[in-house]
N, CA, C and O atoms as a DFTB+ gen file, in Angstrom:
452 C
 N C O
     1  1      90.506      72.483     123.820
     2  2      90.952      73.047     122.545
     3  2      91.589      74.423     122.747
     4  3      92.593      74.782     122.132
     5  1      90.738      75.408     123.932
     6  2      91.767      76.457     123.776
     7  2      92.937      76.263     124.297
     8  3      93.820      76.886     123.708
     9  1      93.377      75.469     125.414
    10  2      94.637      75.467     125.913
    11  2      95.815      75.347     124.716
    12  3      96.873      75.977     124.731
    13  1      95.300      74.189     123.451
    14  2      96.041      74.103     122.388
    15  2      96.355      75.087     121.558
    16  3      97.464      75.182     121.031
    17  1      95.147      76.111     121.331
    18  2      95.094      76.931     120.560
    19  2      96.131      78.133     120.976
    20  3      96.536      79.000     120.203
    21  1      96.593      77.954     122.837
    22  2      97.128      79.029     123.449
    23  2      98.534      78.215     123.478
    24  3      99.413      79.060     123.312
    25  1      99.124      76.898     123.623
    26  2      99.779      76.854     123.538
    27  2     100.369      76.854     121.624
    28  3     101.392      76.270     121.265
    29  1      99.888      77.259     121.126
    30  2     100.150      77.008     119.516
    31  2     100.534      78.821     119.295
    32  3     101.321      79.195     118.425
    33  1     100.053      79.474     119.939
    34  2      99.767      81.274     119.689
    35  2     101.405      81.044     120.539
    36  3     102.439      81.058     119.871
    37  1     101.422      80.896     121.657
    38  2     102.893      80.879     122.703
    39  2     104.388      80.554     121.997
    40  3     105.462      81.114     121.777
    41  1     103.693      79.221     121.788
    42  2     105.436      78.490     120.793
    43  2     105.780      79.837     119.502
    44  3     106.932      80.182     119.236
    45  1     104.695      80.371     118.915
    46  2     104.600      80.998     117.647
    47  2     105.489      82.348     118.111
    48  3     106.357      82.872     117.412
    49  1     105.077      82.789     119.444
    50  2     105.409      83.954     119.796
    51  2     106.498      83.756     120.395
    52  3     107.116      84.805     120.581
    53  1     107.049      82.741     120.821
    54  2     108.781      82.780     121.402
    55  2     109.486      82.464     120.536
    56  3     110.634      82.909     120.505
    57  1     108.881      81.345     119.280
    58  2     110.039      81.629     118.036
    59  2     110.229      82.704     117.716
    60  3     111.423      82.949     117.889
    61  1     109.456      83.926     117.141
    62  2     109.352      85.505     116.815
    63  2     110.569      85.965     117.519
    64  3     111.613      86.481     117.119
    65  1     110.199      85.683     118.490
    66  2     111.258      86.502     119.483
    67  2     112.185      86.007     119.900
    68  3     112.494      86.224     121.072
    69  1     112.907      85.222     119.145
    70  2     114.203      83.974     119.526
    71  2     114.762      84.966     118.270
    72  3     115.979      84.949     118.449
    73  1     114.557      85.620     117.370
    74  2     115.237      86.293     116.509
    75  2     115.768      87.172     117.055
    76  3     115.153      87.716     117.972
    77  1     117.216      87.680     116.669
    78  2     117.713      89.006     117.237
    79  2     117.104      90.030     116.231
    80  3     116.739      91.142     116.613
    81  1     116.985      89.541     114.671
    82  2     116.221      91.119     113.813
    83  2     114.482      91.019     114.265
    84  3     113.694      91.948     114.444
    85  1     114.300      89.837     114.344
    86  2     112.673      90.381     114.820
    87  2     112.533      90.960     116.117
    88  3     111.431      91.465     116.331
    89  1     113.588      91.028     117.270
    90  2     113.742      91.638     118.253
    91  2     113.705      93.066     117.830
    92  3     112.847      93.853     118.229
    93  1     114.817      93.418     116.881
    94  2     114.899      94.550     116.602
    95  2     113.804      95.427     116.120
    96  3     113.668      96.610     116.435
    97  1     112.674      94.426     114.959
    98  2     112.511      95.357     114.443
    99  2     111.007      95.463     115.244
   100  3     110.232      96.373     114.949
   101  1     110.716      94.599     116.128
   102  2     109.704      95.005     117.050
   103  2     109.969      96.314     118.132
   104  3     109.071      97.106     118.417
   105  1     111.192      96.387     118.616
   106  2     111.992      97.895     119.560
   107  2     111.384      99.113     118.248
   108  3     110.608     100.060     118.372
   109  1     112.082      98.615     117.088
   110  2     112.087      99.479     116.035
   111  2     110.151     100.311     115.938
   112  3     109.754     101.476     115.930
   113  1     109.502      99.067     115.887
   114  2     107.760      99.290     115.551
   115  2     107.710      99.996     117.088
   116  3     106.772     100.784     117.204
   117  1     108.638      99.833     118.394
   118  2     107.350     100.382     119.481
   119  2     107.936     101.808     119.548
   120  3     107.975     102.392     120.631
   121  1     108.501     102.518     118.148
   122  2     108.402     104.080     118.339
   123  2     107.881     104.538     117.189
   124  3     108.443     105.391     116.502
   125  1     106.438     103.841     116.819
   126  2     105.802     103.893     115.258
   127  2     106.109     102.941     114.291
   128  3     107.144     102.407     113.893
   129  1     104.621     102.858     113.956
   130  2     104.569     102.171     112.624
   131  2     105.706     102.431     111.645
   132  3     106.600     103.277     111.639
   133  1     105.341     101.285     110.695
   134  2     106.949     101.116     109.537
   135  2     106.836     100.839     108.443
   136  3     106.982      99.649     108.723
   137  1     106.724     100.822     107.549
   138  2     106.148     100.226     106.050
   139  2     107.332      99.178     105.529
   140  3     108.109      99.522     106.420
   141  1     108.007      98.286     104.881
   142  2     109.115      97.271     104.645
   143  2     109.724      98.197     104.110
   144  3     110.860      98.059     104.564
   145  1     109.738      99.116     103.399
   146  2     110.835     100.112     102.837
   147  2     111.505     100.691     103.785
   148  3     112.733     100.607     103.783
   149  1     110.750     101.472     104.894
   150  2     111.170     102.133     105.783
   151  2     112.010     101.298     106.847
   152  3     112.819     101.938     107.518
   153  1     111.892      99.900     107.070
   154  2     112.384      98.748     107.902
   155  2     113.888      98.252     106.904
   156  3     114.900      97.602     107.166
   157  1     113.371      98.948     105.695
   158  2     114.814      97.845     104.906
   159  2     115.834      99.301     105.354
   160  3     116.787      98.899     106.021
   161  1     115.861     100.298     105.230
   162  2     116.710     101.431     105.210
   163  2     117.288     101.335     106.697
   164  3     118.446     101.682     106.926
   165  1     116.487     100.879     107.646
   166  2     117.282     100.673     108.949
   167  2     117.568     100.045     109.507
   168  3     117.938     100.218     110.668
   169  1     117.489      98.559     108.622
   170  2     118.563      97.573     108.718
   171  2     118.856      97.119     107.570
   172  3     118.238      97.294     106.519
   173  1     120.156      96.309     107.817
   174  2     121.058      95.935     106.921
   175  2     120.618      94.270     106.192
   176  3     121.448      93.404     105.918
   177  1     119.618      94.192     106.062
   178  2     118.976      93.217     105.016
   179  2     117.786      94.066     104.296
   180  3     117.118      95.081     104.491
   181  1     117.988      92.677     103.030
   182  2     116.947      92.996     102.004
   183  2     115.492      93.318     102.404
   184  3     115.218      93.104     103.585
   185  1     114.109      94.001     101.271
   186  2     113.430      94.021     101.591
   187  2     112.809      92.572     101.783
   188  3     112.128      92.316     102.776
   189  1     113.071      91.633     100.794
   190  2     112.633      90.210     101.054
   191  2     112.795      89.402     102.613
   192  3     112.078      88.463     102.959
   193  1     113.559      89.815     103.187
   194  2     114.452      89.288     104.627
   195  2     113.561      90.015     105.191
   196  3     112.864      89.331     105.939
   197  1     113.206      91.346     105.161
   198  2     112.121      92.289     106.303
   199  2     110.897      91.759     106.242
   200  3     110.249      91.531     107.264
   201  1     110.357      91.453     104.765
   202  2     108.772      90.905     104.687
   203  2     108.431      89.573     105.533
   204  3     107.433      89.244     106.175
   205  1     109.988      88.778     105.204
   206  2     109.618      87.547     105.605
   207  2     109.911      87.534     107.496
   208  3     109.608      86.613     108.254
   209  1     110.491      88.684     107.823
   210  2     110.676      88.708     109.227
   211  2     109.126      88.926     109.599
   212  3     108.412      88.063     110.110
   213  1     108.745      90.187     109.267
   214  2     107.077      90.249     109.485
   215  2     105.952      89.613     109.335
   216  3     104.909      89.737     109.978
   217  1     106.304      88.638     108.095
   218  2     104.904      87.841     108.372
   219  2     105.235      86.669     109.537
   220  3     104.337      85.853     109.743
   221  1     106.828      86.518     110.516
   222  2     106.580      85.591     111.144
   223  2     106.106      86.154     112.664
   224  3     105.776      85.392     113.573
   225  1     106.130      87.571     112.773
   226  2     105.767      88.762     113.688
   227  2     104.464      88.396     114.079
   228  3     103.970      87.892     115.088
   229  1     103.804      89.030     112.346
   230  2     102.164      88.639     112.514
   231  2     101.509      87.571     112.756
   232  3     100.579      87.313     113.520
   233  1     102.335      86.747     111.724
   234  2     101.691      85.314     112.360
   235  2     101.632      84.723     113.921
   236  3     100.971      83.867     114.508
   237  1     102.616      85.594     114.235
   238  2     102.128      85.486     116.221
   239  2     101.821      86.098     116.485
   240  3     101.957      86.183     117.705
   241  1     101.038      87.304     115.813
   242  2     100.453      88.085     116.687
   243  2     100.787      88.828     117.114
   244  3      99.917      89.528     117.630
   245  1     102.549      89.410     117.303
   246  2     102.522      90.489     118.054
   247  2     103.302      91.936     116.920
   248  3     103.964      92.838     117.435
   249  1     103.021      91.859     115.313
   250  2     102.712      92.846     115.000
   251  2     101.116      92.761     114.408
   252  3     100.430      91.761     114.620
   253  1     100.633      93.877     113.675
   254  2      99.636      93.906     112.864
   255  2      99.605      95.004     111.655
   256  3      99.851      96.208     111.740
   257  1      99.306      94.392     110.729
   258  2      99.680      95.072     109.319
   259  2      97.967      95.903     108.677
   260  3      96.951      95.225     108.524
   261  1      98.025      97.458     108.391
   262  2      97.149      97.828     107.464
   263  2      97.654      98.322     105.956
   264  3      98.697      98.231     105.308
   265  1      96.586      98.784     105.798
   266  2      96.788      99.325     104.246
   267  2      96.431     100.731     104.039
   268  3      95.343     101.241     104.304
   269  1      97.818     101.501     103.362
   270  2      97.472     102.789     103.466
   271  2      97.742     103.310     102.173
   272  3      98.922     103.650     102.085
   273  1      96.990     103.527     100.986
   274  2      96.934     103.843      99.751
   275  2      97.768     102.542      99.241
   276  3      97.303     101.415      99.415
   277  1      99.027     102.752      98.601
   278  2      99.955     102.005      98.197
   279  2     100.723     101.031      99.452
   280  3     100.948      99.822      99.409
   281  1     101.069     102.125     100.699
   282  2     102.243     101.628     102.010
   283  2     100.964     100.539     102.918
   284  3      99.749     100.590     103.112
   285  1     102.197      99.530     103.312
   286  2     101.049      98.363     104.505
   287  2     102.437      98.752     105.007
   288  3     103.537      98.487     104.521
   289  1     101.994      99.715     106.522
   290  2     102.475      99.657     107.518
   291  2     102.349      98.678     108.621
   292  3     101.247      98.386     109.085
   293  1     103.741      98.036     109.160
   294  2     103.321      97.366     110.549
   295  2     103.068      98.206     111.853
   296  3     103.332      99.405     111.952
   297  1     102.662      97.625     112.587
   298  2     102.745      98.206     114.027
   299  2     102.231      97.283     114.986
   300  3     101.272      96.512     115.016
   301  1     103.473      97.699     116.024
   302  2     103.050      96.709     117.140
   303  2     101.566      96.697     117.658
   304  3     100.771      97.634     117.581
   305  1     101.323      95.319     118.262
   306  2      99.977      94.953     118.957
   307  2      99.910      94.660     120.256
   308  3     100.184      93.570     120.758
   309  1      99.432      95.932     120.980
   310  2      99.605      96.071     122.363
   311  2      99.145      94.870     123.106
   312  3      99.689      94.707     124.198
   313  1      98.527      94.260     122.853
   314  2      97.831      93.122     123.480
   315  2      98.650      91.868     123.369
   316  3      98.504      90.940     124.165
   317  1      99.589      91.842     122.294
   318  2     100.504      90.730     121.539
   319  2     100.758      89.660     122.797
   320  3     100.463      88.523     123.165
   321  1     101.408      90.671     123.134
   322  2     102.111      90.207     124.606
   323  2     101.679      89.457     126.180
   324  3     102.277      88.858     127.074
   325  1     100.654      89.782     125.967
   326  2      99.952      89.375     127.092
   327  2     100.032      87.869     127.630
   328  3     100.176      87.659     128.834
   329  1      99.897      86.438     126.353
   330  2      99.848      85.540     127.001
   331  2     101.357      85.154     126.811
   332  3     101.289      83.930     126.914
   333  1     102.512      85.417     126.622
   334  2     103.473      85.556     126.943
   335  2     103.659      86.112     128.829
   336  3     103.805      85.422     129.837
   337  1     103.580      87.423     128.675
   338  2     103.253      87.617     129.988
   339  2     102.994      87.154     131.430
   340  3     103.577      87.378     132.491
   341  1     101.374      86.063     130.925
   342  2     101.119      85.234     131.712
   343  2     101.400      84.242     131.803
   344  3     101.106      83.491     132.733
   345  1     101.915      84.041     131.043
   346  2     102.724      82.653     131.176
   347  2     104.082      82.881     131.905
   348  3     104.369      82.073     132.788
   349  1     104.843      83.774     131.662
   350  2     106.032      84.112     132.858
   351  2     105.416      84.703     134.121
   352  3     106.113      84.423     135.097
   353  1     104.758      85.147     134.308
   354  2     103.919      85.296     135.670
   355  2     103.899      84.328     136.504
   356  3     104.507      84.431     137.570
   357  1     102.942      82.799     136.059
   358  2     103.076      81.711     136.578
   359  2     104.407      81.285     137.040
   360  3     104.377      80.865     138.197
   361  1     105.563      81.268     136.484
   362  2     106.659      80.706     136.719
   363  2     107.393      82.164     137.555
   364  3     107.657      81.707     138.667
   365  1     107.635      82.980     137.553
   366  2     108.275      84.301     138.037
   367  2     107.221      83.983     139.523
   368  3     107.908      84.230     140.514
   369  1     106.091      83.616     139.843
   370  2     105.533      83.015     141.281
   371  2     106.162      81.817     141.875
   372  3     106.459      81.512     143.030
   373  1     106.283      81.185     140.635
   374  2     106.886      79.897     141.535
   375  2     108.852      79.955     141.756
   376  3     109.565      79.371     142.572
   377  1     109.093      80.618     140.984
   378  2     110.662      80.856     141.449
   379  2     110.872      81.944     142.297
   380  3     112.006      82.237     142.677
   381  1     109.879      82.566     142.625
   382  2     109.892      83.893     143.660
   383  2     109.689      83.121     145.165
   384  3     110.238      83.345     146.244
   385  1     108.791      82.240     144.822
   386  2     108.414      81.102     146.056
   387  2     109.835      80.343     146.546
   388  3     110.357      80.523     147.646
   389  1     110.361      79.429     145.460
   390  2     111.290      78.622     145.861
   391  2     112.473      79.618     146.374
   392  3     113.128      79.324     147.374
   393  1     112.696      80.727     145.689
   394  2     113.903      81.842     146.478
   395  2     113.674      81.821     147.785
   396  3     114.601      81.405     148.480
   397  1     112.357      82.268     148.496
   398  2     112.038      82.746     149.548
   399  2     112.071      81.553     150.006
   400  3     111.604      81.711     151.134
   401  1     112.404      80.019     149.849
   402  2     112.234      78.879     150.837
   403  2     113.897      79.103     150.709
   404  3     114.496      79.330     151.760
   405  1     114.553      79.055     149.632
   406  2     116.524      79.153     150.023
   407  2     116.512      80.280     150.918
   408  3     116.999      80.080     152.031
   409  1     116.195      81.075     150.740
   410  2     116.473      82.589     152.315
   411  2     115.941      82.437     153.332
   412  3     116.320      83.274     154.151
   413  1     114.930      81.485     153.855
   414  2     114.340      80.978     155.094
   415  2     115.494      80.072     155.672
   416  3     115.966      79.920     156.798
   417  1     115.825      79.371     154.051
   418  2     117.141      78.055     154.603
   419  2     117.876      78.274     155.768
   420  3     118.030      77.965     156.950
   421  1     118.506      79.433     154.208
   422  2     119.808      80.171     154.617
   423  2     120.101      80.746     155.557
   424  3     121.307      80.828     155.792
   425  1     119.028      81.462     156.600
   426  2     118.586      81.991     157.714
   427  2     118.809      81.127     158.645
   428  3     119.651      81.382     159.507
   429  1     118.087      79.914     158.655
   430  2     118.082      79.260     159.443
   431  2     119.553      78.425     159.910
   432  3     119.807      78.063     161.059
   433  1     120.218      78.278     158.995
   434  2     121.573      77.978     158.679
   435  2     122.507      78.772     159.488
   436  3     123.447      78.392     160.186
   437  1     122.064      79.938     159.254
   438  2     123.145      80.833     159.536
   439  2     122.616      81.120     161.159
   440  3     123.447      81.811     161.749
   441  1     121.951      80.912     161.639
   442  2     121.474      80.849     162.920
   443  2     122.148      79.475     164.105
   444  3     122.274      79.363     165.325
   445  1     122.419      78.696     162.998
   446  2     123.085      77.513     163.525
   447  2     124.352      77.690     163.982
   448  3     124.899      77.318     165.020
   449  1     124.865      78.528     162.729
   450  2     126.620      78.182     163.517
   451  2     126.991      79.558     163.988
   452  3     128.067      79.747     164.555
């Protein structure tokens, strides 16, 4: 069940980030928190377009929203990232591997003629 639960958190978190504005406005959150007002003024969509960018943020996890009198600021979640991370880890080993068998090749190749 957790593998599901991790691949369900993963898919959630590379759609997020298949956006170019949720790209943005995550760069945007990692120099401080943001409230949707403050996110609509520095980009060029509505506040409706910012809310709905953020709850697809949170819903993966890699912002997190409080409450501050009236303002719910976002801010990134340092941890967000992590099984993203490890999951390119695994593969960034195994294509680091298969490189180093083409440059053994290639070596060997080039030793030939």
């Amino acid at each position: 069940m957790k593998v599901q639960l991790d691949a369900e958190r993963l898919d959630a978190t590379f759609f997020a980030l298949s956006d170019p504005t949720r790209r943005a406005i995550l760069l945007q959150l990692a120099s401080g928190e943001a409230s949707v007002n403050e996110l609509t003024l520095r980009f060029s969509i509505s506040q409706p377009a910012i809310s709905r960018h953020l709850k697809v943020l949170e819903k993966a996890g890699l912002i997190r929203r409080s409450r501050d009198a009236q303002r719910r600021p976002a801010a990134l979640d340092p941890k967000s990232m992590e099984d993203v991370s490890a999951w390119l880890e695994r593969y960034r080993e195994s294509w680091e591997s298969a490189y180093q068998r083409l440059d053994n090749a290639m070596s060997e190749h080039m030793k030939g003629t």
